[in-house]
N, C-alpha and C positions, 0 to 999 in steps of 0.2 A: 507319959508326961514328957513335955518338952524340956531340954536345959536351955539356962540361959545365961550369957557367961556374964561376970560379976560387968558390971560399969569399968570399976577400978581396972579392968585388965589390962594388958598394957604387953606389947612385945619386945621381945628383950634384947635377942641377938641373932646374927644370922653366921651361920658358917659354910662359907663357899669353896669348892674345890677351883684348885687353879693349877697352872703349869709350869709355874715359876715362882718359887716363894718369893726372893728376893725381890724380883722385879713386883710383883704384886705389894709387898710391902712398902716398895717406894710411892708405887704408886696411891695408898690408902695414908700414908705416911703424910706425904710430899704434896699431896694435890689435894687430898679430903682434909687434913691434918691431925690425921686420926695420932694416937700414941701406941708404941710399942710398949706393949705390956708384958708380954712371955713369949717364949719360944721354946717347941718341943723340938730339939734336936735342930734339925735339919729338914724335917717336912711340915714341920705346922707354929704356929704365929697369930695371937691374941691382939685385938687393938682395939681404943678405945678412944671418948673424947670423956675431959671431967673426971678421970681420976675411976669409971668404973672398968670394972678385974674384963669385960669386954662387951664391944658392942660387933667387933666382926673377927671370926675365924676364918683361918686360913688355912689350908692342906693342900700337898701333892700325896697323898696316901695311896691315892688310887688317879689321879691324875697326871703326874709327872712326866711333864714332854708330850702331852696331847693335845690335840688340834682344840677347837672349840665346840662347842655343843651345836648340833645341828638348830640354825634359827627354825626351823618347823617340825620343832622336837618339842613335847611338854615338857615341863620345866620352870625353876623360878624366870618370872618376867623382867621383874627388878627388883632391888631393894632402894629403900625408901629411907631419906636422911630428912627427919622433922628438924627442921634452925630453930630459934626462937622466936625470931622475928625479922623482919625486913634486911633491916641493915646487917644481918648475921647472912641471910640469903646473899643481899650482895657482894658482901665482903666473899663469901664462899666463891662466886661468879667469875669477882676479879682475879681468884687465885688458878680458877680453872682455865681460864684467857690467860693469864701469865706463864702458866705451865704446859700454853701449847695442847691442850685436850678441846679436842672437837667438842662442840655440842650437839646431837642429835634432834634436840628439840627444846621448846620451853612453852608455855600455855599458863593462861590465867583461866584456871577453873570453877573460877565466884567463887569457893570456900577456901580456897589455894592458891599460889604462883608455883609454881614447879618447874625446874630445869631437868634433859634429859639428855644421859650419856652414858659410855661403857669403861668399865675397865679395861685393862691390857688383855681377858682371855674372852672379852666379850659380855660381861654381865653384865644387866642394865643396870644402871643408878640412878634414882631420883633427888634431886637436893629440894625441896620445899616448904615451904612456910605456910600456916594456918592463916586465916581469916580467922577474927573471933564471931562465934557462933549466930551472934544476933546479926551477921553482916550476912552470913551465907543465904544468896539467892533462893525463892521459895515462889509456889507457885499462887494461884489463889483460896488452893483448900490448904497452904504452911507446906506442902511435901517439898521438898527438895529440889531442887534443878539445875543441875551442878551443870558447865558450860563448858568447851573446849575452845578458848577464845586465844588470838598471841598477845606476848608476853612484851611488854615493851623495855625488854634487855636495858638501853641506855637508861634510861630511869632506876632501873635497880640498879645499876652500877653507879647513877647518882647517888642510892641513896650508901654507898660503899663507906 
């Protein structure tokens, strides 16, 4: 028998090793606007947006003072920050232009707009936004056809 996992499922948090708490904290703090929720000591640090206990862990447990992960090394790709909608993307956008963080990319992918860039130890980040469902591009039998198209930056920072 196959499983199949509920609809409702839903992912919750990610917890990344890093080399620097503090610097990492500014940087989730200061730039994504996340909230400092907890801290374990002096290696590990909880953050959150909305008041939940977290949405990113943070550790030098086993990383402290190490280089970054080999890019052609398995490994998480990115993590992925859902906004609510448009104007939460841009407003996101202009804080990363103001704080000086490169962007690596950004793509309109007919069900999404998505921006892309790293942290301080090199983790990928996505900031994006949904298309509601009945808008997601589809082919002539309904199946999906998601695009890799650019992202017209000014306009979302219009819609800021």
């Amino acid at each position: 028998m196959t499983y199949t996992a509920p609809d409702s499922l839903a992912i919750g948090h990610v917890h990344l090793k890093v080399t620097d708490l503090e610097r990492s904290i500014a940087f989730y703090r200061d730039v994504l606007g996340l909230e400092l929720k907890q801290r374990y000591g002096r290696q590990a640090a909880f953050l959150s947006a909305g008041g939940y206990h977290h949405h990113i862990g943070l550790n030098t447990w086993e990383s402290a003072g190490a280089g970054p992960a080999p890019r052609r090394a398995a490994g998480l790709y990115h993590v992925a920050f859902l906004y609510p909608d448009r104007k939460s993307l841009g407003r996101a956008l202009a804080n990363v232009v103001a704080k000086g963080v490169q962007l690596e990319g950004a793509a309109d992918h007919g069900v999404s707009e998505a921006l892309y860039l790293s942290d301080p130890d090199g983790n990928g980040i996505e900031l994006y936004r949904d298309r509601a469902p009945a808008d997601w591009p589809r082919d002539a039998s309904g199946a999906l056809e998601m695009v890799n198209a650019p992202l017209d930056l000014e306009a979302l920072l219009a819609e800021a």
